[in-house]
Structure formats: C-alpha cells, structure tokens
N, C-alpha and C positions, 0 to 999 in steps of 0.2 A: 136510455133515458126517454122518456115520454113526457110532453108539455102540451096540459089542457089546458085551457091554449096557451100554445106555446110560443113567445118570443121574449127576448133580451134589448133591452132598451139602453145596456152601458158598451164601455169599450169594443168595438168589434176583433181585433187584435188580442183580444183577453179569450175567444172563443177558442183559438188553439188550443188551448188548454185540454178542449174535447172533442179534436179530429179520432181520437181512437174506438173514441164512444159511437154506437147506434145510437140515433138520435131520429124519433117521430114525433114531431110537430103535429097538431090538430087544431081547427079552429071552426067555428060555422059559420058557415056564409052569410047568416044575415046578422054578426057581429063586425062590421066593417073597418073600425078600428084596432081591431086583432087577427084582420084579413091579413091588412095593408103589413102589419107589423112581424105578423106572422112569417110572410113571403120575403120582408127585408132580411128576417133573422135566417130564414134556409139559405139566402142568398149567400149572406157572412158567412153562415158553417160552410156552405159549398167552398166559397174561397179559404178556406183554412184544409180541405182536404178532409171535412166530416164527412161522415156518413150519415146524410140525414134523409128523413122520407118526411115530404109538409104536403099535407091532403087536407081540401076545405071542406067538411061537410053538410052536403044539401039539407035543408029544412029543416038547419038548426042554428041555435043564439049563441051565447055566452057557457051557459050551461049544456054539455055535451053527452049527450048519450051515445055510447058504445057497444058494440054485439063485446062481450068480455071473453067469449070463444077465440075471435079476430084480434083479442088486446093480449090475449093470454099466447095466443099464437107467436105472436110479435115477439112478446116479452120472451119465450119460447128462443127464438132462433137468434135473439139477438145476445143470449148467453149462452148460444152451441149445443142448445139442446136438440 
C-alpha cells in the first residue's frame, strides 16, 4: 500500500488490520500538516507490527512527484517480485 500522503486520522487500533501489508507512506516536507500526521500514522502501523517505510520528501508540497522507476521498484518487492 502506498499513501501520497499518507496518513489515518481514525482509530489507531483499527490499523491492525494492515500489519501484514507493506505499507510506504510519503509526504513533502514543506506540507507540515501531513508531516506531523504522516509520522503519527508510521508511528501506529509501527505499534501494530506493520511494515511500514514513511519518508519526507525535500522540496516538495501537497502534490508529490515520484521517480515512478523507485515507486514501481517498491510496488516490485512489496508483491515478491
């Protein structure tokens, strides 16, 4: 699972749900609101036993641009390919 930008604003306790899942989180660092929210939500997956990867990326907003090599990569390993 991949969240541009990615965070969860309800139950923390409901994220078990997707300890099994890969889970990358992205947000840009100059969206500070989705910083903050972002790093709470890796937080909760981390206590549930997710596997999650939350990376901020520099000298970007709301709207995220992606090398799609590096995403396809991702998406790649995270179904055993």
């Amino acid at each position: 699972m991949v969240g541009l930008p990615g965070a969860y604003f309800g139950e923390p306790g409901r994220l078990a749900a997707l300890s099994d899942i890969p889970i990358w989180l992205l947000v840009g660092e100059a969206d500070s609101t989705w910083v903050e929210a972002g790093a709470a939500t890796a937080e909760a997956l981390g206590e549930v036993g997710a596997d999650v990867t939350f990376d901020v990326l520099s000298e970007q907003a709301h709207v995220l641009f992606l090398n799609p090599v590096e995403l396809m990569d991702w998406i790649d390993g995270a179904l055993g390919r």
